[in-house]
N, C-alpha and C positions, 0 to 999 in steps of 0.2 A: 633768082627765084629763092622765096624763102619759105621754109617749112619750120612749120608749130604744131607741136605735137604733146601732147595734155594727156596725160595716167591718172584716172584718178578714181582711187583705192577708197569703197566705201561699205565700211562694217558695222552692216543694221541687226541688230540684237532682235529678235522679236519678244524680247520676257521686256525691254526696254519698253519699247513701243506699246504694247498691252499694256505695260506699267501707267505710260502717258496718260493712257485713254480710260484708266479705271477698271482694264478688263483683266486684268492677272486673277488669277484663283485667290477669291475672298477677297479681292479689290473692292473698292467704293460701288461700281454699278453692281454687282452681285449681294453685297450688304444691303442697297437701296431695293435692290427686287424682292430680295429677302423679304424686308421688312414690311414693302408693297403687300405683299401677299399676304402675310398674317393680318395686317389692318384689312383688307379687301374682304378676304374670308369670314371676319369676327361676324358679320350679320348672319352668315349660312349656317354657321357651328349652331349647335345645339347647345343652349344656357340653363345648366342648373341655378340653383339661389346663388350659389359661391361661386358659380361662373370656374369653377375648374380646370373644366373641360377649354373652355377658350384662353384660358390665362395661360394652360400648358403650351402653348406655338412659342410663346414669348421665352416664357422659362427654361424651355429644355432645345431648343432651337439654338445652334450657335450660329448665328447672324453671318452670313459672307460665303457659309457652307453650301448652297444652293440647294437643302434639304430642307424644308420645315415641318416638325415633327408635332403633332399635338398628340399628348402622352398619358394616358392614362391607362387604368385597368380597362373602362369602359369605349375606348377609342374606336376599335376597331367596328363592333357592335354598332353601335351609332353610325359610323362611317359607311356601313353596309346598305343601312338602314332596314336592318331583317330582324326577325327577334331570334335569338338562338336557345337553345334549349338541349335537352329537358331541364324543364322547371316546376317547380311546385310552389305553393304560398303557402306562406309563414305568417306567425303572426309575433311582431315584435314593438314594444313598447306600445302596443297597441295601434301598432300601422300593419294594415295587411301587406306584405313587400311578395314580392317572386324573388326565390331563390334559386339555383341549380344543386346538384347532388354534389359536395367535394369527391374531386379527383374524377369524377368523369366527365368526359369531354364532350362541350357542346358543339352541336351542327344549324346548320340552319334551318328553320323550321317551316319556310314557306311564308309566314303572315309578316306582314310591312308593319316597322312601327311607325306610329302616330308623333308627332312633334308640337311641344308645346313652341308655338311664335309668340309669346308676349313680351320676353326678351328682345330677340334678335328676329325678327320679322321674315326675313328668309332660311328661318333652319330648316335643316333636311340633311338627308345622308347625300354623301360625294358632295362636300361644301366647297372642296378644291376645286375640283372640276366644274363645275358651277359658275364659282365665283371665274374662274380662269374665259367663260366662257362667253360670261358680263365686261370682264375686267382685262383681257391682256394685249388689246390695243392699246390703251391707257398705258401700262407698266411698260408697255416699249415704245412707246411715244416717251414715256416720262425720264425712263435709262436713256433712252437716246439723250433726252436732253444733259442727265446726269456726265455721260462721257463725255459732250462737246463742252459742257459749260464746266465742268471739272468741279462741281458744288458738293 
């Protein structure tokens, strides 16, 4: 009678393996969601003339970070979608503008701002959430494909 007897010694890495598939922190699928996201969102964002406000995701976003950040003074306000205050109008260069008081602190005021769409067709405040809500079967259907095909 013969006996066969097989040891066998097997050392799987898991930073390895996430490596493979694109999933390590700031890997390829994490860059690729990233960037999903900022393109998905750009209709929801609110578009000045200079477009700002939407160009910030791109610029100040480090791509792979799983954070995307649209960065302005006016970001947060917009994102609310509330007006905050107190404010008063000015009159400058012959535009009547709303300003706030320097150094004190604005609250919310209750009234919803209004959104120009002739930009971006879908702006409004929470354009994350939004667009995540249109869009995030799509961004992981599309990562999935990113891990398996390694593109």
């Amino acid at each position: 009678m013969f006996s066969i007897s097989a040891k066998l010694n097997v050392n799987l890495d898991p930073e390895d393996i996430l490596a493979a598939y694109g999933l390590e922190r700031g890997g390829r699928v994490q860059r690729f969601i990233d960037q999903k996201v900022i393109e998905s969102c750009t209709p929801y964002v609110p578009a000045s003339p200079n477009r700002t406000l939407e160009f910030s995701a791109q610029a100040t976003t480090e791509i792979g970070s799983g954070e995307v950040i649209w960065n302005t003074p006016y970001a947060h306000y917009l994102y609310m979608g509330e007006v905050y205050g107190p404010n008063f109008q000015v009159l400058i260069k012959g535009v009547l503008e709303w300003r706030s008081p320097k150094g004190m602190p604005k609250h919310p005021t209750g009234k919803q701002l209004t959104y120009d769409t002739s930009q971006n067709h879908l702006a409004g405040p929470f354009w994350f959430e939004r667009a995540k809500a249109d869009h995030l079967r799509e961004w992981l259907d599309e990562a999935r494909r990113v891990m398996i095909m390694g593109e």
